[in-house]
Structures are given as structure tokens and as C-alpha cells.
C-alpha positions in Angstrom: -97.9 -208.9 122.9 -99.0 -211.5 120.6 -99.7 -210.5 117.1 -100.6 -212.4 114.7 -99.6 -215.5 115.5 -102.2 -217.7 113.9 -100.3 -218.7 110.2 -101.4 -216.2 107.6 -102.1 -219.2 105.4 -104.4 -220.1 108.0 -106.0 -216.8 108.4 -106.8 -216.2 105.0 -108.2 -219.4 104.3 -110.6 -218.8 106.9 -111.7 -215.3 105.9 -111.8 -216.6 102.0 -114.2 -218.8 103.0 -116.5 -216.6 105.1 -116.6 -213.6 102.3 -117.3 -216.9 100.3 -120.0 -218.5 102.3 -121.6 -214.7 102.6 -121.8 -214.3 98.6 -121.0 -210.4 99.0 -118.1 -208.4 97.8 -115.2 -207.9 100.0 -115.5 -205.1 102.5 -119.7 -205.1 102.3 -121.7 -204.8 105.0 -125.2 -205.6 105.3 -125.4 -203.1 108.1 -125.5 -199.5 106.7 -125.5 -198.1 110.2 -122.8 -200.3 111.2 -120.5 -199.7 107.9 -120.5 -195.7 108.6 -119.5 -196.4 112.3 -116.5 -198.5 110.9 -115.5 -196.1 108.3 -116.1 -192.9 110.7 -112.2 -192.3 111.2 -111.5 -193.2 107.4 -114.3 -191.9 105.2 -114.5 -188.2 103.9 -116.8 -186.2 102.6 -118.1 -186.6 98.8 -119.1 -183.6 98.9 -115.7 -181.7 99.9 -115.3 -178.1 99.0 -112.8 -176.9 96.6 -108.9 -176.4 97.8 -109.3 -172.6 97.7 -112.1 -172.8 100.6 -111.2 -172.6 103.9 -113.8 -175.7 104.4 -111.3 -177.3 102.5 -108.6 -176.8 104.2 -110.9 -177.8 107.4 -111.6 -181.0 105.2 -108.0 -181.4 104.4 -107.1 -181.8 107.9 -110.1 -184.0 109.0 -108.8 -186.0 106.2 -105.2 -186.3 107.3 -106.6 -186.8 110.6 -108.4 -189.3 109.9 -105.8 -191.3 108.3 -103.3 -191.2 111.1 -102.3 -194.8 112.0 -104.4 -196.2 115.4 -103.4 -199.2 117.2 -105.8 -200.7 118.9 -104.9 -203.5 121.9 -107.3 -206.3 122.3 -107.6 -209.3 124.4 -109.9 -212.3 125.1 -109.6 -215.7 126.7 -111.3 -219.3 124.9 -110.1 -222.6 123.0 -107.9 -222.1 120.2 -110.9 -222.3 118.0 -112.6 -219.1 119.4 -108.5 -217.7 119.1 -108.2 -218.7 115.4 -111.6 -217.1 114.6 -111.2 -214.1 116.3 -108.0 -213.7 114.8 -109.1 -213.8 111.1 -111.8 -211.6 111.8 -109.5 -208.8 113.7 -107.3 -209.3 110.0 -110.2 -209.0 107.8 -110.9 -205.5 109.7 -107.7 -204.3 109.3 -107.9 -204.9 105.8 -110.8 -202.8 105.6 -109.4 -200.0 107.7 -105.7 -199.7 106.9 -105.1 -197.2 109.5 -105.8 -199.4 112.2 -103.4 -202.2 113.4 -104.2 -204.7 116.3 -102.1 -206.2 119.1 -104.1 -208.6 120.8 -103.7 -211.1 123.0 -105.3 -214.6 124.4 -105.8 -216.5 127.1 -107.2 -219.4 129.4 -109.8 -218.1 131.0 -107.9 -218.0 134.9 -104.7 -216.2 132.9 -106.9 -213.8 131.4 -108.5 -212.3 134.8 -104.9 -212.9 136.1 -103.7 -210.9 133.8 -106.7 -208.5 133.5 -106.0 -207.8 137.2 -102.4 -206.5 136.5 -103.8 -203.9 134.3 -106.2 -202.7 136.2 -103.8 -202.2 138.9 -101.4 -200.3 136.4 -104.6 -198.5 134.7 -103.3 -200.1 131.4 -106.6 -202.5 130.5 -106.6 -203.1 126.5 -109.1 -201.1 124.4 -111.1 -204.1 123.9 -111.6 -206.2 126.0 -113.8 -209.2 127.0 -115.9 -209.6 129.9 -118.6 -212.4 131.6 -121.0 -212.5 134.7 -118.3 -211.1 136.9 -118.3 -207.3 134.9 -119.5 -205.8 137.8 -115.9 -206.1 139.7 -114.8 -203.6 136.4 -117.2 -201.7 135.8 -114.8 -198.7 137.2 -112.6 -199.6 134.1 -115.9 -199.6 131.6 -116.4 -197.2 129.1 -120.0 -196.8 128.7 -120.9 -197.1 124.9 -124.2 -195.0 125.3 -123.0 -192.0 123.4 -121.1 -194.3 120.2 -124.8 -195.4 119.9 -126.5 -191.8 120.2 -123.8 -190.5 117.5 -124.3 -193.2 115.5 -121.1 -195.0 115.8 -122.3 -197.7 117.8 -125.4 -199.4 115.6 -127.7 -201.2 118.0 -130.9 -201.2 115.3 -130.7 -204.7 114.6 -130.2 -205.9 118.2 -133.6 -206.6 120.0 -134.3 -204.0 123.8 -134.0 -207.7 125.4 -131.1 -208.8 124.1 -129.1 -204.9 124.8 -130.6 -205.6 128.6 -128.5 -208.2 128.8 -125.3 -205.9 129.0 -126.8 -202.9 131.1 -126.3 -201.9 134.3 -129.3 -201.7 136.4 -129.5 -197.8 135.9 -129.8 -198.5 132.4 -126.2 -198.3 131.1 -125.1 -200.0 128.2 -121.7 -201.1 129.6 -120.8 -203.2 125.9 -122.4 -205.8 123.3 -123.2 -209.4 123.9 -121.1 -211.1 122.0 -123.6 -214.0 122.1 -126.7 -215.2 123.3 -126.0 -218.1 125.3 -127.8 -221.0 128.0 -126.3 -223.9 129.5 -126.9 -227.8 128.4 -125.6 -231.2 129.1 -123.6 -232.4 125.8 -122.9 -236.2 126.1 -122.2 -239.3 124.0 -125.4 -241.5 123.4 -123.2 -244.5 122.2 -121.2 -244.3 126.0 -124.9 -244.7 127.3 -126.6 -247.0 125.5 -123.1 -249.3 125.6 -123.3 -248.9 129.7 -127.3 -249.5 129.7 -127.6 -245.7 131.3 -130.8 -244.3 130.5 -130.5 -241.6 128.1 -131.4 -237.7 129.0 -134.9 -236.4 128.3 -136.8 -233.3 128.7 -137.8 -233.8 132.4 -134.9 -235.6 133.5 -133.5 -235.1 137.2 -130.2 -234.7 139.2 -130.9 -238.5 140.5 -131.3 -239.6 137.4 -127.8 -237.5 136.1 -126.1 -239.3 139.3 -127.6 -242.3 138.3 -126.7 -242.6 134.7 -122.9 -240.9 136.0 -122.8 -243.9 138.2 -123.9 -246.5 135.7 -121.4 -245.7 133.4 -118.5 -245.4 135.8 -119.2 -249.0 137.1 -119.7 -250.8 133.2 -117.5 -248.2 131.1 -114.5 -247.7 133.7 -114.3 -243.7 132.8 -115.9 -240.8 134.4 -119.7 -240.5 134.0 -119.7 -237.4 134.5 -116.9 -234.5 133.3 -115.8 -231.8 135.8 -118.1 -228.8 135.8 -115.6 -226.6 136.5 -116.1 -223.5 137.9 -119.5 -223.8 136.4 -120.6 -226.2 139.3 -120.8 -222.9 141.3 -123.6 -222.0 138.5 -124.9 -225.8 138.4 -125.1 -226.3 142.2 -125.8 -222.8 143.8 -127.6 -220.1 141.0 -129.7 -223.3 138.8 -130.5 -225.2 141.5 -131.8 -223.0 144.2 -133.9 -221.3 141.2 -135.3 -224.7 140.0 -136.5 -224.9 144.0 -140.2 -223.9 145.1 -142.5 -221.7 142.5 -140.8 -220.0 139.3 -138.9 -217.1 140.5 -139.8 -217.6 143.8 -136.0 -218.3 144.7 -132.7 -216.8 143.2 -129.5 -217.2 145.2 -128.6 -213.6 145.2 -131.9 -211.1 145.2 -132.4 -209.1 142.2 -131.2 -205.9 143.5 -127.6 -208.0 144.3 -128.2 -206.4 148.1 -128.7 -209.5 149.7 -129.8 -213.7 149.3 -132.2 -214.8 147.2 -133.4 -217.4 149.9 -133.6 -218.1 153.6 -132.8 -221.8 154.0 -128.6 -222.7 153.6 -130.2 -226.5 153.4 -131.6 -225.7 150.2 -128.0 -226.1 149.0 -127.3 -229.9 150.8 -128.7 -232.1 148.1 -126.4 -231.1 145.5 -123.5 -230.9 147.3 -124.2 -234.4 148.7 -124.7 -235.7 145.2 -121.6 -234.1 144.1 -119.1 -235.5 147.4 -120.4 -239.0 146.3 -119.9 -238.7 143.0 -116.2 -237.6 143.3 -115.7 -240.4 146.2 -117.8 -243.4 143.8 -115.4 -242.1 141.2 -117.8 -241.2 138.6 -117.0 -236.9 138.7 -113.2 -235.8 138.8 -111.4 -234.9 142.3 -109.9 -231.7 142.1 -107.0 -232.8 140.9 -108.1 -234.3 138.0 -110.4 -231.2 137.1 -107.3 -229.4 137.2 -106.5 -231.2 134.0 -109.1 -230.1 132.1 -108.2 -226.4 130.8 -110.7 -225.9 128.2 -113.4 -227.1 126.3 -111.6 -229.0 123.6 -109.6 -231.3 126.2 -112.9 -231.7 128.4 -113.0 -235.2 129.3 -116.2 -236.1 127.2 -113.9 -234.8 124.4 -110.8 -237.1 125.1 -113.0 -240.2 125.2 -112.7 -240.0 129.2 -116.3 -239.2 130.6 -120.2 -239.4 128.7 -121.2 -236.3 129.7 -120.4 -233.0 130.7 -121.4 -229.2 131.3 -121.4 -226.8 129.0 -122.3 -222.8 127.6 -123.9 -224.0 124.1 -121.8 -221.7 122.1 -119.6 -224.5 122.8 -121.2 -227.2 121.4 -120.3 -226.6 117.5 -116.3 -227.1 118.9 -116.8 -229.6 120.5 -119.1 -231.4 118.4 -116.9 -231.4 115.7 -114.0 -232.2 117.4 -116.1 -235.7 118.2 -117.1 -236.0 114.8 -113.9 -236.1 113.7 -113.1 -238.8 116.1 -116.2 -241.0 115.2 -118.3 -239.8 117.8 -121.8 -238.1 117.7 -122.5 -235.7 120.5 -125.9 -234.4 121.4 -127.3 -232.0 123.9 -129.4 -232.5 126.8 -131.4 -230.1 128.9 -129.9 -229.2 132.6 -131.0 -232.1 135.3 -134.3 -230.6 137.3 -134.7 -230.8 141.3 -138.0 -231.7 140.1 -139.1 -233.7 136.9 -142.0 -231.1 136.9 -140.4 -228.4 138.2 -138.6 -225.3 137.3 -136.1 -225.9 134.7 -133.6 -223.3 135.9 -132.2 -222.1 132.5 -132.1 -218.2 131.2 -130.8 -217.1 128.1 -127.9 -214.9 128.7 -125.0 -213.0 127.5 -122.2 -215.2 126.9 -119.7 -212.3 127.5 -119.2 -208.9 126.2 -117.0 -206.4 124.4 -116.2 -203.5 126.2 -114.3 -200.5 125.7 -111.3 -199.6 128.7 -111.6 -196.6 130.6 -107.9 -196.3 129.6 -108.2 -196.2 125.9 -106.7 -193.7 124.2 -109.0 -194.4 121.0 -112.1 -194.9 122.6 -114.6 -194.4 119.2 -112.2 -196.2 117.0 -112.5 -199.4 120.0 -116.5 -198.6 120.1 -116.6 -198.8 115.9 -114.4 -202.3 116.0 -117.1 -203.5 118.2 -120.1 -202.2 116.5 -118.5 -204.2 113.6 -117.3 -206.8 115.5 -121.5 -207.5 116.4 -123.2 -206.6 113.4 -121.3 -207.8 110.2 -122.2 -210.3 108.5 -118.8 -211.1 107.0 -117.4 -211.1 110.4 -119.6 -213.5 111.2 -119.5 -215.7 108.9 -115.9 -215.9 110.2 -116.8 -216.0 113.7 -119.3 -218.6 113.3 -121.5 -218.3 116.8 -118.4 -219.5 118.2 -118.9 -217.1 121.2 -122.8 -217.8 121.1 -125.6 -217.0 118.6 -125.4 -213.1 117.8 -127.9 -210.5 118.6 -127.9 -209.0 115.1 -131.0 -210.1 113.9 -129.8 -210.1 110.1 -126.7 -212.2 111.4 -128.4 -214.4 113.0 -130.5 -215.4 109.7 -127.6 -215.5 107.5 -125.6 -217.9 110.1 -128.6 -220.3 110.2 -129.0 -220.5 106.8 -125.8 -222.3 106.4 -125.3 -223.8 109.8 -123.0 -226.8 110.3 -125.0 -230.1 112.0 -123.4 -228.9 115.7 -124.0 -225.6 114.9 -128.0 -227.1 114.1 -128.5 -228.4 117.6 -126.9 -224.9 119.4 -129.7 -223.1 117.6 -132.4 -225.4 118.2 -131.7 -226.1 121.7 -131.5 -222.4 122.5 -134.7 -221.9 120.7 -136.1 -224.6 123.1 -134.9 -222.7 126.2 -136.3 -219.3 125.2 -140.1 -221.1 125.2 -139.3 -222.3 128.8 -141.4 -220.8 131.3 -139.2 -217.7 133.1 -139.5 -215.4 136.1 -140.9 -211.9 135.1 -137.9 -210.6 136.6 -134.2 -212.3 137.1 -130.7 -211.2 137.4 -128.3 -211.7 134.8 -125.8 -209.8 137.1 -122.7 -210.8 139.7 -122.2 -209.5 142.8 -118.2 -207.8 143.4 -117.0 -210.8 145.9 -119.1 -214.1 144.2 -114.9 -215.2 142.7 -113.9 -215.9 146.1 -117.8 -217.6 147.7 -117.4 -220.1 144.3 -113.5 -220.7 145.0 -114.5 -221.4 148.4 -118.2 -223.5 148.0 -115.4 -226.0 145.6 -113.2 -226.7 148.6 -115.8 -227.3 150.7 -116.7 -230.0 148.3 -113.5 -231.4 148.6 -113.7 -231.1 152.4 -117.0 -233.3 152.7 -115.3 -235.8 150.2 -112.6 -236.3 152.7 -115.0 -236.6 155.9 -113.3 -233.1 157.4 -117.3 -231.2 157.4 -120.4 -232.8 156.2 -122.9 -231.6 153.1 -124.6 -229.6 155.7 -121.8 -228.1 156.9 -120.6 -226.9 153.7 -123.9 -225.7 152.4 -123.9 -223.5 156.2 -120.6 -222.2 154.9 -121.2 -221.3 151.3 -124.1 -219.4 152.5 -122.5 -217.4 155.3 -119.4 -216.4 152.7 -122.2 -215.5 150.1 -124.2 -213.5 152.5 -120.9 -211.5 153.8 -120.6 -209.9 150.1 -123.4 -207.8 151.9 -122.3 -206.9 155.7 
């Protein structure tokens, strides 16, 4: 276990300056709902009965009770920026509730499924823990939080019916709380473009003109064009692009009821992964190997001064963005490339990832309080910083924007951009049990059409058939 292992210096500089930047005293909530969930275990009644009652004596043991020491064990995966934050803010709430002690830990994000996969196997997953798109292969080790919120414990009032969907199972579930609404965007370096006479992202621009300006800068700059997507060119090549194809919401790759494909035509699919081979083999996008390098955000290559452009969630910006700034450089964010200039622009705002409570917690409402906290308090959060994504809380989201950073700025605007797009009716924020191995698979096909062993064709035939065998 790795507790506290961020400086305390370091820690409580941070959380100084949150209560700071909040102007409210230490230990305030602006949440009322939210501040009796966090106290549930700790508070007693005002009201308590004298010593000779027996409701005394009742409220004499709820009191002890409620003062026995909990541990709680946490874990999540990120940069070191979302670890530092996450850490002062998991300090700050022990602070506020002495009986309960943390032991957390942190991860990249392969180590942490790694690792998440032991515990499941041993039925020893932490009380809270962190999840993305691919919940639905642990939803067995899920505690619902549906009850925490009908006792109160769990304060959802300041959190829109949309933004709570984003976190249900289809039967209406509430499986955690988003820790973040989230979208995807090209951040890039304007001053790499201009000096390699690319032309600069617009609104409307296309995957030609990505490859295109990728290209460009490759050939004048000498460095990558174009950073590695990552695992995320599974979201880029196969989910965005086959819904940026034909009328909106005509086409998803998986169907909304995650029971079969989204479309009919595994040709759909060639295009991109065409653009992608020749990128890899003109030199302008990372080979595997050199993807492999890249870890996390803050030693992308756009960071490092080694590519103009690259893929990211936009609650990654601010890091990033910073990071740059510090450097000299000035980041900004484009839109995602189109199939069509006119057409579809393929971005939904989603979850980032979640809190959830384990089936194997042996503290279940005291995990389901941290989280309710964890969502909706503003002091928290001025710790946290959107680092994850730009809350749900309503109130938290005001009192964020009021003092946003210039990185922090563009996040909010750009995701305020993305909500006016145009977007299907209906459209699933969900991941079928079985996409891990169809993305690990559609990236070595890639590979293979790089090296001439199948063609773009071929490996669009493939990623199709491995996606459409989740089903059989």
C-alpha cells in the first residue's frame, strides 16, 4: 500500500490554497446534503437525551459507534498531477473525519486494470475505486449507490438527470458518480505549425487535412506530426469515425443495446486505418515501439517538444497546458478531424470515469459518503481542480470557473462548444465485456498493414469479425 507518499509540505500547500481560493472556513461545505452524508458516521444528535434514559444509553452507543476508526482503501490510475491532487484532497477529508484513515494507491492506467484484475480474482477490490468505458466487465464487483442516495447519504440534488445517466446501467442503476464531464479534442502547438507552413485546425477541418498537416510538419520540422493516440486510436478510428459516417446517429460501431454492430459495411473502417499505416510508415505517427514510450499525458510527445499534435480527454488539457507554458510554449485545442468537413462531428460528452463502491467493502456507506464528498464539495474541488474533467455539481462547477486558470479557460469553453453540437437522440456511452481484447487486436493489425503482412482492407475485415464475436 502506498500512503501518503506525496510530501506533507506538499500536500498542505495545496489544500491551503484551495480552502484559500474557496474563501470559506475550513471544513464547510456548500452542500448541506452532502455535508450530513460526510458526517453520517461522526455526527450525533443535538438533541440527545439525558444519561438516565435508556435513549441515552442507545445514543451513547451510536456515539461510540460511530467513532470507531474506519479505514478505507482507495485506488485510481493518472499523471502525477491527478495523484498529487487526489492525494491532498483524500488528506483534507481525513481531517474532517478523524475516524477515517485512507490507504490508497496509484497507477498507470495498464497497471491499474492489471492490478484491478488480481483483486477481483481474490474478491479483495478497494472500497473505492475508479472506473472508465470498460465498467461493464465489473459491474459484478459494483456496489450500486441507489440506496446511499434514497437515505440521503449519497447527495445527487446538484447533479443534472443527464449528467447521473452517464453512470447508469441501462436498467436504470446508478453504478457511481462521474467524476467528470469529459469530450475528446486535438491539443497542438500553433508555433510547430505556422514554423512548418501546416495549415492550422479549424472547426470543419478533416482527417486529410490532419494527415496532411501531420505530414507537413514531419517533412520541415523533423519530429512527429502527429503524437501516438494510444489506446484512444481504437476510439479515434473505430467508435468517432464510423459515427461521423452517413446521417447523425445513423451509425454507431456497437448498437445501442450492446447486442450487436452498429453497421453493416467492415469497409467503413479502411480509410482510417489506411491513413493511419501511412502515417506510421511516412514517419509522421509513432510505430508501436515508440508509442510504447509514451506512458502518460505529461511525457506525450507534443509535451516533450517531439510531435505538434496529439489526442486527448480535455480534462487533460489544464496539465498539459501548463506543463507547455512553463516551457515557453502555448498550446490550444482543436476539434476532432471530420470524415466530412460538413458532416457529423462525432464528439459526445461523457463521463471521464467514475467512483464506485466494491462489492467487497466492508464500509460500504462510509465509501459511498467519501464519494458524495468527493463530487460535490467545493473545497475538494478547489483542490481537485477539473483535473479528472469538469464536475457535475452544478455549484462546483460555478465556483471552479470563476477562478479558472487560462488552460483550465479553453477546457471549459471547448466543452461548452461540444454540448451545442448536433447529437443523436439516442447513443451509447457504454462498453461491451470483450471490446479490451477487439482494440488490442484492431492496433496490431495496424502494425501488420505497416509491414505489408495484410492490407487496410484486410484489417478493417478483421477488426470487424473480433468485434462482432463479442456477440456469438
Amino acid at each position: 500500500m502506498k500512503k501518503k507518499l506525496v510530501s506533507i509540505l506538499l500536500a498542505a500547500t495545496m489544500i491551503t490554497g484551495g480552502l484559500a481560493g474557496c474563501g470559506s472556513e475550513a471544513g464547510s461545505t456548500q452542500t448541506p446534503d452532502a455535508n450530513e452524508s460526510v458526517s453520517s458516521e461522526t455526527a450525533t444528535s443535538e438533541a440527545a437525551p439525558t444519561s438516565e434514559t435508556p435513549q441515552a444509553e442507545k445514543a451513547e452507543e451510536k456515539e461510540d459507534a460511530s467513532e470507531e476508526p474506519i479505514t478505507l482503501r482507495m485506488a485510481w490510475w493518472g499523471s502525477q498531477d491527478r495523484h498529487d491532487k487526489t492525494i491532498a484532497a483524500i488528506e483534507l477529508y481525513e481531517s474532517l473525519n478523524p475516524n477515517v484513515t485512507f490507504e490508497y494507491e496509484y497507477y498507470s492506467f495498464d497497471d491499474y486494470f492489471t492490478k484491478l484484475k488480481t483483486l477481483v480474482a481474490s474478491d479483495e477490490v478497494w472500497d473505492v475505486f475508479q472506473l472508465g468505458g470498460n465498467f461493464p466487465m465489473y459491474l459484478d464487483k459494483i456496489y450500486p449507490l441507489d440506496e446511499f442516495i434514497d437515505s440521503g447519504v449519497v447527495d445527487v440534488s446538484k447533479i443534472s438527470e443527464a449528467n447521473l445517466k452517464t453512470t447508469r446501467e441501462t436498467d436504470g442503476t446508478q453504478l457511481g458518480l462521474t467524476n467528470g464531464i469529459n469530450t475528446y479534442g486535438i491539443a497542438y502547438d500553433p508555433a510547430m505549425f505556422e514554423e512548418a507552413g501546416a495549415e492550422l485546425p479549424t472547426e470543419n477541418w478533416t482527417w486529410e487535412d490532419y494527415q496532411k498537416a501531420a505530414d507537413t510538419i514531419t517533412e520541415k520540422l523533423g519530429i512527429f506530426g502527429s503524437s501516438t493516440f494510444l489506446t484512444s486510436d481504437f476510439i479515434a478510428g473505430c467508435s468517432t469515425y464510423i459515427g461521423q459516417q452517413g446521417s447523425l446517429g445513423q451509425y454507431s460501431f456497437f448498437n445501442l443495446d450492446l447486442t450487436g454492430m452498429g453497421f453493416d459495411d467492415p469497409q467503413m473502417l479502411t480509410p482510417y486505418i489506411q491513413m493511419r499505416a501511412d502515417m506510421i510508415k511516412k514517419g509522421s505517427y509513432p510505430d508501436a515501439g515508440a508509442s510504447a514510450e509514451v506512458t502518460n499525458i505529461e511525457n506525450d510527445f507534443l509535451v516533450t517538444g517531439e510531435a505538434a499534435m496529439t489526442w486527448v480527454a480535455v480534462n487533460q488539457f489544464p496539465t498539459i497546458y501548463n506543463v507547455c507554458a512553463e516551457q515557453g510554449r502555448e498550446l490550444a485545442l482543436a476539434p476532432l478531424p471530420k470524415v466530412n468537413a460538413s458532416g457529423n462531428s462525432g464528439a459526445l460528452i461523457q463521463s471521464s470515469q467514475m467512483l464506485c463502491v466494491s462489492q467487497d467493502s466492508e464500509h460500504k456507506e462510509a465509501a459511498a459518503a467519501f464519494i458524495s464528498w468527493f463530487e460535490n464539495d467545493v473545497d475538494c474541488n478547489n483542490i481537485l481542480q477539473a483535473e479528472r474533467g469538469i464536475p457535475a455539481n452544478e455549484d462546483v462547477r460555478a465556483a471552479l470557473a470563476a477562478s479558472a486558470t487560462k488552460g483550465q479557460q479553453i477546457m471549459y469553453d471547448y466543452v461548452d462548444s461540444v454540448s451545442k453540437n448536433p447529437t443523436p437522440k439516442e447513443y451509447n456511452v457504454l462498453s461491451p465485456d470483450g471490446q479490451d481484447q477487439v482494440q488490442d487486436n484492431y492496433l496490431n493489425y495496424i502494425q501488420q498493414v505497416v509491414s505489408g503482412e495484410i492490407t487496410a482492407s484486410e484489417a478493417a475485415e478483421k477488426t470487424y469479425s473480433d468485434a462482432q464475436a463479442i456477440f456469438n
